[in-house]
mmCIF file of the C-alpha atoms, coordinates in Angstrom:
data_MODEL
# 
_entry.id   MODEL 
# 
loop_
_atom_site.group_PDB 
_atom_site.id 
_atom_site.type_symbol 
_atom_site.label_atom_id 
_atom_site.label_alt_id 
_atom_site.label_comp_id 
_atom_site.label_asym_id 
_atom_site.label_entity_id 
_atom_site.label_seq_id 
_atom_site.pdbx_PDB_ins_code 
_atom_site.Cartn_x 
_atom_site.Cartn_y 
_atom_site.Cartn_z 
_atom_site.occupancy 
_atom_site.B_iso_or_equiv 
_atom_site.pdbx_formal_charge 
_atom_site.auth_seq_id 
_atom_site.auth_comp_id 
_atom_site.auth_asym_id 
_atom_site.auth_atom_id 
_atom_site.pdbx_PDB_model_num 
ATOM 1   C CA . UNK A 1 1   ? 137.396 115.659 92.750 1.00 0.00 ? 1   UNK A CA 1 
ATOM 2   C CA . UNK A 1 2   ? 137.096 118.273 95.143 1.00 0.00 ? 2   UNK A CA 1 
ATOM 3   C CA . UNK A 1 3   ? 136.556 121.012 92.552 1.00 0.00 ? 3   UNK A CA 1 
ATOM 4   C CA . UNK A 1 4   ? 134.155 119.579 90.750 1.00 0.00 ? 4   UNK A CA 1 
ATOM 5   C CA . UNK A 1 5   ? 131.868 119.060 93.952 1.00 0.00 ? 5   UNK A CA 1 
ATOM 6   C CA . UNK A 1 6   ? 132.851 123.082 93.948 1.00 0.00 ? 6   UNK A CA 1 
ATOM 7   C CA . UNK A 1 7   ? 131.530 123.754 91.940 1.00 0.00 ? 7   UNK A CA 1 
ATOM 8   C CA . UNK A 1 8   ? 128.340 121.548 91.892 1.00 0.00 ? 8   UNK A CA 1 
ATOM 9   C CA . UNK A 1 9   ? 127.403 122.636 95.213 1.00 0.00 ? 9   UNK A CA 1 
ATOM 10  C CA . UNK A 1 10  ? 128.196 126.301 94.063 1.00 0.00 ? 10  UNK A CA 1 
ATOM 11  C CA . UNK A 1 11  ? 125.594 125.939 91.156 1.00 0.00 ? 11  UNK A CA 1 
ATOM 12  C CA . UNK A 1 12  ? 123.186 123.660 93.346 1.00 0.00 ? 12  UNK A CA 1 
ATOM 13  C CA . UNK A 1 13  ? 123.234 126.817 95.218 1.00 0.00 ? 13  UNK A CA 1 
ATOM 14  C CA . UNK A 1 14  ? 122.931 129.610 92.087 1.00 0.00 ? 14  UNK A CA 1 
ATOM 15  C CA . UNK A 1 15  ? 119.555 127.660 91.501 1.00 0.00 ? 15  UNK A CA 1 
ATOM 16  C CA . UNK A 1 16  ? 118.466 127.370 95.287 1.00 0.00 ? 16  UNK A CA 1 
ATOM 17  C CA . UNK A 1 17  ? 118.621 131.279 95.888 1.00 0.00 ? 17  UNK A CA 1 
ATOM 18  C CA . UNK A 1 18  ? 116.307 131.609 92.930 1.00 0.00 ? 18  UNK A CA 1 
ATOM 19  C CA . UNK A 1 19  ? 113.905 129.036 93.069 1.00 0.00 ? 19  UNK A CA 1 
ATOM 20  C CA . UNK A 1 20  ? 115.121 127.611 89.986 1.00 0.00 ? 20  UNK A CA 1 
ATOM 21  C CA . UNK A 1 21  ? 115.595 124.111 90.970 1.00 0.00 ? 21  UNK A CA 1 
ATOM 22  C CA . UNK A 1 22  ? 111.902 123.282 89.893 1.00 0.00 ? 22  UNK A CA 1 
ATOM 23  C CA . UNK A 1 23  ? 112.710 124.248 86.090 1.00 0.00 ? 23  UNK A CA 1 
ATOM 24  C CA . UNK A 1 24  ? 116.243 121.859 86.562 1.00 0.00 ? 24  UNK A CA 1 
ATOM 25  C CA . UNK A 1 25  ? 114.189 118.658 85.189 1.00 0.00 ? 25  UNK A CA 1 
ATOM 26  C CA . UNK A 1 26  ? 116.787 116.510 83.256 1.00 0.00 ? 26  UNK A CA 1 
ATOM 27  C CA . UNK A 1 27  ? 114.754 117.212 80.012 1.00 0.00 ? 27  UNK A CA 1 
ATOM 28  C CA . UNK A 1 28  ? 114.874 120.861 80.607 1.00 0.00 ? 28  UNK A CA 1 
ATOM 29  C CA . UNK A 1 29  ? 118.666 120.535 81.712 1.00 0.00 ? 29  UNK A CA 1 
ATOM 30  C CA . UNK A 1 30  ? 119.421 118.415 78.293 1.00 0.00 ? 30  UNK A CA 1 
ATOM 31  C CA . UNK A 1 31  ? 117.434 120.860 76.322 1.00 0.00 ? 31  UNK A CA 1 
ATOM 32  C CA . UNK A 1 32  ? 119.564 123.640 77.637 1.00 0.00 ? 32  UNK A CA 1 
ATOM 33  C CA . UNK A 1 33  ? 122.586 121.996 77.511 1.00 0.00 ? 33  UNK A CA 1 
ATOM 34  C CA . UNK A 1 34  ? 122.261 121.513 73.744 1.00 0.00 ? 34  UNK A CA 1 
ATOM 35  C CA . UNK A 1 35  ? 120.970 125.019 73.164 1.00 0.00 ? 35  UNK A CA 1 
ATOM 36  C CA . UNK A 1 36  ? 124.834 126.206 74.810 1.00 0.00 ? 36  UNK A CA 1 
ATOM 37  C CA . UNK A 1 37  ? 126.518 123.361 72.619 1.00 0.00 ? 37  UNK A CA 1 
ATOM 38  C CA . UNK A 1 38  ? 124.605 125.072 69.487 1.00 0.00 ? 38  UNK A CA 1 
ATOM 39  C CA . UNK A 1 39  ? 126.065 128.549 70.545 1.00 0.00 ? 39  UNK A CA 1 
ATOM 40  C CA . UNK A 1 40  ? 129.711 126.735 70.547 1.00 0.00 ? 40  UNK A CA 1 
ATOM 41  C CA . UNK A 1 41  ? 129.285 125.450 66.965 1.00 0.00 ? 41  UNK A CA 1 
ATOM 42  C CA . UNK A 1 42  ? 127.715 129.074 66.004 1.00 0.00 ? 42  UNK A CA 1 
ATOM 43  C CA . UNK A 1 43  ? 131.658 130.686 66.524 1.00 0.00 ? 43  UNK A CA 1 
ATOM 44  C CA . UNK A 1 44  ? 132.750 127.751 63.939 1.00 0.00 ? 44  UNK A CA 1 
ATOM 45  C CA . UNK A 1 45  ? 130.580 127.576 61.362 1.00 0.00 ? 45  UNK A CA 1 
ATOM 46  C CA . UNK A 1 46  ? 131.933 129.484 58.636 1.00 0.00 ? 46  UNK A CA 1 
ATOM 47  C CA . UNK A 1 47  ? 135.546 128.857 60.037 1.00 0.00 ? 47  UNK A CA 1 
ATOM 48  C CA . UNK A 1 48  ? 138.058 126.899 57.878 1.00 0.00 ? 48  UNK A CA 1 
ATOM 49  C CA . UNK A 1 49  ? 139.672 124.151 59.919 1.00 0.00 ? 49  UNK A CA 1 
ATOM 50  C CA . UNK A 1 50  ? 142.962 126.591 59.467 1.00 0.00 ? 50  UNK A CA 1 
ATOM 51  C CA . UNK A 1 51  ? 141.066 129.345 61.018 1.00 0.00 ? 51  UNK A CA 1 
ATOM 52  C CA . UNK A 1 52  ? 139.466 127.323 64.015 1.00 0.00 ? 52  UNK A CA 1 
ATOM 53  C CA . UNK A 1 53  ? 142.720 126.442 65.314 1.00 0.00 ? 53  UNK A CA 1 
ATOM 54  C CA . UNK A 1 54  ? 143.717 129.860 65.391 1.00 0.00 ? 54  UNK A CA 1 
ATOM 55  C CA . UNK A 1 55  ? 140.619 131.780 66.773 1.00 0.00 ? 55  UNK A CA 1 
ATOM 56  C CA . UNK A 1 56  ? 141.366 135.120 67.725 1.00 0.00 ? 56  UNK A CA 1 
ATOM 57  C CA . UNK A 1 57  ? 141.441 136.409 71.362 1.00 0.00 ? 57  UNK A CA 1 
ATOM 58  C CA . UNK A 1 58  ? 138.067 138.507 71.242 1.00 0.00 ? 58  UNK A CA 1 
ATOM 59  C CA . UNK A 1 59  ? 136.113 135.781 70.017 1.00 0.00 ? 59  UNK A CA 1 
ATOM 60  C CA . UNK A 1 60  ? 138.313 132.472 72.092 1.00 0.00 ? 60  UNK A CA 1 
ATOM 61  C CA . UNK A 1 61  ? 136.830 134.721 75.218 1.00 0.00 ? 61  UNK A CA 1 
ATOM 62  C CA . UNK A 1 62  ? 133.393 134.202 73.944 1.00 0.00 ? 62  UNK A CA 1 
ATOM 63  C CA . UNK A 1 63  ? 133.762 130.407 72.699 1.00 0.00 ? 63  UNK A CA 1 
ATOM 64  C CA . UNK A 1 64  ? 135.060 129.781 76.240 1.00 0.00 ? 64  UNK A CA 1 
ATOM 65  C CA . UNK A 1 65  ? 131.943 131.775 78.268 1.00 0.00 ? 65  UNK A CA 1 
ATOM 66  C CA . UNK A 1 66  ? 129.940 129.458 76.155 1.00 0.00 ? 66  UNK A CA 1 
ATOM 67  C CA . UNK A 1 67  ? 132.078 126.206 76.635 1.00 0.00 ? 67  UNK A CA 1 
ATOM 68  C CA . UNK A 1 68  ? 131.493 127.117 80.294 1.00 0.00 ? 68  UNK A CA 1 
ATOM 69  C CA . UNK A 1 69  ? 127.952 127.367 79.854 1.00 0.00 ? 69  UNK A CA 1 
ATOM 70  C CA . UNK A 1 70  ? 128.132 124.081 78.147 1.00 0.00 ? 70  UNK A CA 1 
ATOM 71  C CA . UNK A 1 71  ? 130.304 122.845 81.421 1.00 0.00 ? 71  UNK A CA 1 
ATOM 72  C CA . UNK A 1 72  ? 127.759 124.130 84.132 1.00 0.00 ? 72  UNK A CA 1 
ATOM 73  C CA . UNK A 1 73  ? 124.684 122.567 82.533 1.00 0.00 ? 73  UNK A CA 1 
ATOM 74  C CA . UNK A 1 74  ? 126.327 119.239 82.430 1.00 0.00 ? 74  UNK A CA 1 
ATOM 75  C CA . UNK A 1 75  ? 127.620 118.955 86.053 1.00 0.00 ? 75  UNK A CA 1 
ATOM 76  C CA . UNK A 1 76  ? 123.826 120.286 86.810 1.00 0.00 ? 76  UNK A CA 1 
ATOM 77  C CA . UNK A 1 77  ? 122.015 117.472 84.899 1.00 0.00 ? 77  UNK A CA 1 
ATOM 78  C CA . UNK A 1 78  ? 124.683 115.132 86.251 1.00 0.00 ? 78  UNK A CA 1 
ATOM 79  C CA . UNK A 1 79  ? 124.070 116.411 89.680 1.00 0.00 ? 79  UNK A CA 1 
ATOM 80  C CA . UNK A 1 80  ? 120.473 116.069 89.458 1.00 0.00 ? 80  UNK A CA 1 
ATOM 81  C CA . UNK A 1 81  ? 120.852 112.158 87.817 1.00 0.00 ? 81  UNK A CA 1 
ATOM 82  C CA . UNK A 1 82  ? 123.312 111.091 90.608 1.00 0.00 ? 82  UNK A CA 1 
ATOM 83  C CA . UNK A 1 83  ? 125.933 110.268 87.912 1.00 0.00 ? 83  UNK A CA 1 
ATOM 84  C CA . UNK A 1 84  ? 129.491 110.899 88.561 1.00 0.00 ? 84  UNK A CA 1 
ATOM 85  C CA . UNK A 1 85  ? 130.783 112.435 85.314 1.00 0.00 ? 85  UNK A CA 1 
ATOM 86  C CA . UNK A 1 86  ? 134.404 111.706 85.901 1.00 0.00 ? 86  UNK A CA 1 
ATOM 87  C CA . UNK A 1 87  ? 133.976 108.314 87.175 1.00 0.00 ? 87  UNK A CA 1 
ATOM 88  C CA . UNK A 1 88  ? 131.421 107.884 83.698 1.00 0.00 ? 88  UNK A CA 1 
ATOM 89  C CA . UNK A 1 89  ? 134.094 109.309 81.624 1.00 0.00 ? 89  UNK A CA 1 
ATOM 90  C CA . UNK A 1 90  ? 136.641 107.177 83.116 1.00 0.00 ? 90  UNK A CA 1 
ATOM 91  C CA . UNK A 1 91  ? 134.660 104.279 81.882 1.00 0.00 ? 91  UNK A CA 1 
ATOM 92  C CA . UNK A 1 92  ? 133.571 105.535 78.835 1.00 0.00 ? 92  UNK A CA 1 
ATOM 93  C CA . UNK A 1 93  ? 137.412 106.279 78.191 1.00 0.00 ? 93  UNK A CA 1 
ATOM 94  C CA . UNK A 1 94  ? 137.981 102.108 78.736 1.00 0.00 ? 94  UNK A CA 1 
ATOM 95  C CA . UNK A 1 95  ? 135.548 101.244 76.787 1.00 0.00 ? 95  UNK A CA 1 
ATOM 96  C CA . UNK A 1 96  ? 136.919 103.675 73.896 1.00 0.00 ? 96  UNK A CA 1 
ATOM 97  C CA . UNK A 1 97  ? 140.008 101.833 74.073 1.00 0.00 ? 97  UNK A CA 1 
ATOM 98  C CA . UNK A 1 98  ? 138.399 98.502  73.519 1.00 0.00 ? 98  UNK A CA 1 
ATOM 99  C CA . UNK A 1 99  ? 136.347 99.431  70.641 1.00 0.00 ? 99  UNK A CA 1 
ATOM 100 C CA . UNK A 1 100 ? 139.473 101.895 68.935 1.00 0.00 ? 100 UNK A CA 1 
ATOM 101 C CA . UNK A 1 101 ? 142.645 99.571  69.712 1.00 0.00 ? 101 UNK A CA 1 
ATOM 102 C CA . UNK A 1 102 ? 145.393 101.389 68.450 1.00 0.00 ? 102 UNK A CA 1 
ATOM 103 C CA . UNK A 1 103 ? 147.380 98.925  66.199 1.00 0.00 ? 103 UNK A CA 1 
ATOM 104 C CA . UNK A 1 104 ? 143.791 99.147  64.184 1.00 0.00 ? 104 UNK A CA 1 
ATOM 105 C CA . UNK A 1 105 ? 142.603 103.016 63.809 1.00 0.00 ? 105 UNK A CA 1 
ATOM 106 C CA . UNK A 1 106 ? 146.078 104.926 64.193 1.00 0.00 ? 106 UNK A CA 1 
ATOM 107 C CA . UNK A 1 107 ? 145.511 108.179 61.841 1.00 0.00 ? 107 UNK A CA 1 
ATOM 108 C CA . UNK A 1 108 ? 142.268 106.769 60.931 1.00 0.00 ? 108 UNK A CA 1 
ATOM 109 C CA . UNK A 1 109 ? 138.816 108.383 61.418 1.00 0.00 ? 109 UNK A CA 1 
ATOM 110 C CA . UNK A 1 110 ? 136.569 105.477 60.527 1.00 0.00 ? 110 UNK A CA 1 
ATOM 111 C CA . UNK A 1 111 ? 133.960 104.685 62.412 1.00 0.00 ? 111 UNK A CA 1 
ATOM 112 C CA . UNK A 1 112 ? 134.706 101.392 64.917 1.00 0.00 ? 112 UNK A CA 1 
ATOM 113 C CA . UNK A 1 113 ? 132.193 99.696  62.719 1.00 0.00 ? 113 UNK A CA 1 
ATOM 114 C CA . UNK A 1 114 ? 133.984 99.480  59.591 1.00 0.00 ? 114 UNK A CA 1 
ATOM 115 C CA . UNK A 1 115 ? 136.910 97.869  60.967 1.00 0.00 ? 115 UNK A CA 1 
ATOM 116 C CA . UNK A 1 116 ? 135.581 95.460  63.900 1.00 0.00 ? 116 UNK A CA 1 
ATOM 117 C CA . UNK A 1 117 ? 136.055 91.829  63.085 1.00 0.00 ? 117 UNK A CA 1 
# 
């Protein structure tokens, strides 16, 4: 996807021009990544599940700064473990519809476990 290389190479870049790249270590990248997922859950927390469906404009600007935070983190750690992250999730998606057939979890959130044969 010629965006997503974009925007890899656009990032590759961001950390180039500041001598970053030797702080980019996939354990520094995961630990960062999960540090931006944390500030995504932070805008939930108290939320009712009514109320996170209808976030307000102020604060669905901030959620998505942070969701792109999340974003740029993964493609870097993907980036820097040669892993194509659509191709992966294009796998991981037919996998997901091995282990959840539909006739068996329809309107169900069970775990795959509790209903495998």
């Amino acid at each position: 996807m010629p965006e997503i290389d974009d925007l890899k190479q656009k990032i590759r870049e961001f950390a180039d021009d500041r001598n970053w790249d030797q702080y980019h270590s996939p354990k520094n990248l995961s630990m960062a990544l999960i540090a931006e997922c944390a500030e995504v859950v932070e805008h939930f927390q108290w939320m009712t599940e009514e109320q996170s469906t209808n976030v307000p404009a102020e604060t669905l600007e901030e959620i998505s700064l942070e969701l792109a935070d999340v974003f740029v983190y993964l493609l870097r750690l993907s980036d820097k473990l040669g892993i194509d992250l659509v191709e992966a999730a294009n796998r991981k998606m037919a996998l997901n519809e091995k282990k959840y057939p539909v006739d068996k979890v329809r309107g169900s959130s069970k775990k795959y476990t509790e209903y495998i044969d």
